[in-house]
C-alpha angles and dihedrals in degrees: 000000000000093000094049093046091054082043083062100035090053091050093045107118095234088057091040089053091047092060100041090058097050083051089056092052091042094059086038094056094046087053098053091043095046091045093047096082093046090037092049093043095046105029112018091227147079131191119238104195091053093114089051093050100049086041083071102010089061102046088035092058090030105055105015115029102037107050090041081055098049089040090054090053106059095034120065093229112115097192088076093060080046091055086050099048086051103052086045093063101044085065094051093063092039080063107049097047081062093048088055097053118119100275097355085150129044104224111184142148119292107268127226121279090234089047090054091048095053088041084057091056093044092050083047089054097052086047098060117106123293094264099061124115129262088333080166088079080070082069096056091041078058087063108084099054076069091039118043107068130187124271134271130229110266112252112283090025136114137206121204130188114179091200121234087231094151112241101008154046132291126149130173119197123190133201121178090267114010135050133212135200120205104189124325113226138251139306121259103187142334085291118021118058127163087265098064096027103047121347088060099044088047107051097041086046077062093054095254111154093185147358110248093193139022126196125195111188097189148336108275122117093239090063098035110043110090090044098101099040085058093047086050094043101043135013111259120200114211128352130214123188149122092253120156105240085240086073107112081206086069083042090057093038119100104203105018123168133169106266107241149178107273106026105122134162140160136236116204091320093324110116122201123194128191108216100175152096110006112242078245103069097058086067098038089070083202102101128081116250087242074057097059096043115128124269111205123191106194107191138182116170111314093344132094147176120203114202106203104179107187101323116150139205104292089052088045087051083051096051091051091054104043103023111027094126087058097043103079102097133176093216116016115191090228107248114246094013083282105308124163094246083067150048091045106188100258081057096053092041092052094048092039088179122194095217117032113202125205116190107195134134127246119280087347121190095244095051096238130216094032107220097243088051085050094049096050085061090048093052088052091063096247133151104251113217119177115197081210094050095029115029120223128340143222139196135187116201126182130154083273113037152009138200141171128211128201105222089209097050100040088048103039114186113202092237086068119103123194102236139124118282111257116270 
């Protein structure tokens, strides 16, 4: 009697239910622990509410959805398409209310390679069949892909990334303790901008909590586009530009001041000086917003890097006059993305750089860099370096010693060809 009334008991649907459920979490479990290790090494990200989603998402596609859409198929009755519809976007909505949820999705720095190899076994190990032995130690192998961070610059070092944002301008600069954006590229539709689609994952790839300073040379869209996806996505210090005080990125900003000639700081040995405009020309009225962009000298010892965002000839003549001294730069960052109304050839004697940068996007609409602007620089004996040709690129600048890398070059794919960019 005993055994046939644990027989009923076993096949009773409560019970049934109960254990299908803890079926379900248990799949559910092996799959967030299993995807952890890919998702962290490719996106830098996992979602916490994933189990939550699929718990609704599965039985919502599986028994609802799909059969009103097959239905709909074969009878000629479109009001069934229309229930569907329906039921579809009500989970959509469902969704994305849980996607909007406080930390609904765990954002963090790109771990090691060696770190995700040893998270996959680990993930492995927690996997294997209820009877092994202490499969909770996978869990600890998991840790270091949380624990182990990239690493800073050393004190008195920068490191530099002139971002590949297509046509337009974004630059990060790190110190050992601080980090800078200069621009932040442009918008790419109503929802993807350079901000949320490269400048966020980037620099918290790099392990960058926050930005401690953001820097808006002018008011164009190509600058200016990724600005308030940054300010959303990570907290940002103070904020410099020449921004007109109509601009909703000074009314998000929480410390935001006209950038101007003569604000300087520095950040663990690494100086910054700000060249350009003059305090003057925001009340004159009389100069053009590319004229009031914001002119940037980074320095460490002897070397030095000039950030010329999309100054033109009039703001280049006033550099010369009031900053020659200041001008001569081992990398300049070229004014206008290379454009004829810019780098005039006093302007490109009295920098001389060593490495020459164009950031311009492929096969752009304006033809930057013009070709005569290209060949003054290369008169001037610099190294020439396109965002469109080269990626992005990245420079590295102490008291003792600079580089710059091509992020191409340095991280070949096989689908890449040498070749020359497209007229």
């Amino acid at each position: 009697g005993l055994q046939e009334g644990g027989g009923q008991a076993a096949g009773h649907p409560l019970a049934s239910s109960l254990r299908g459920l803890a079926e379900y979490g248990r799949v559910q479990w092996a799959m967030m622990i299993g995807l952890i290790p890919p998702l962290l090494a490719l996106f830098q990200q996992v979602s916490l509410v994933s189990p939550a989603a699929n718990a609704f998402a599965i039985p919502l596609v599986s028994f609802i959805v799909a059969p009103l859409a097959l239905l709909g198929a074969l009878l000629p009755f479109g009001w069934i398409l229309h229930l569907a519809h329906r039921a579809m976007a009500a989970g959509m909505t469902a969704l994305e209310w849980l996607s909007q949820l406080p930390d609904a999705v765990w954002a963090q720095h790109a771990p090691p390679a060696w770190s995700v190899a040893l998270g996959v076994a680990g993930a492995l190990w927690c996997l294997l069949p209820r009877g092994f032995p202490a499969r909770w130690l996978g869990l600890i192998a998991m840790l270091p892909m949380f624990l182990v961070f990239p690493a800073t610059p050393p004190p008195g070092t920068l490191r530099l990334i002139i971002f590949d944002v297509g046509q337009g301008m974004a630059v990060a600069a790190q110190t050992h303790a601080h980090a800078l954006l200069y621009d932040t590229g442009p918008d790419f539709s109503g929802e993807a901008d350079s901000g949320n689609r490269i400048l966020v994952p980037s620099l918290r790839a790099q392990g960058i909590p926050q930005v401690d300073g953001l820097i808006i040379t002018h008011d164009d869209s190509d600058h200016t586009g990724g600005a308030l996806s940054v300010m959303q996505a990570m907290p940002v210090g103070w904020l410099l530009s020449s921004l007109p005080d109509s601009s909703p990125i000074l009314q998000q900003a929480r410390e935001p001041q006209h950038c101007a000639d003569g604000q300087s700081w520095e950040w663990e040995g690494v100086r910054f000086e700000m060249l350009h405009p003059a305090r003057a020309s925001y009340s004159s009225g009389k100069t053009s917003k590319n004229n009031l962009g914001c002119v940037l000298r980074i320095s460490a010892g002897a070397y030095s890097i000039l950030l010329a965002a999309d100054i033109e000839k009039e703001a280049e003549r006033r550099l010369l006059q009031q900053h020659g001294d200041k001008l001569p730069a081992t990398l300049l960052l070229v004014p206008h993305h290379g454009s004829k109304t810019s780098s005039t050839q006093p302007f490109v004697e009295a920098v001389h750089p060593r490495y020459a940068v164009f950031a311009a996007g492929y096969r752009n609409r304006f033809g930057h860099p013009k070709e005569e602007v290209v060949e003054r620089y290369r008169t001037a004996g610099s190294e020439l370096l396109r965002s469109d040709e080269d990626g992005a690129i990245i420079v590295s600048m102490d008291a003792r010693s600079f580089s710059v890398e091509r992020y191409r070059k340095s991280h070949k794919r096989y689908w890449q060809h040498a070749g020359a960019a497209a007229p």
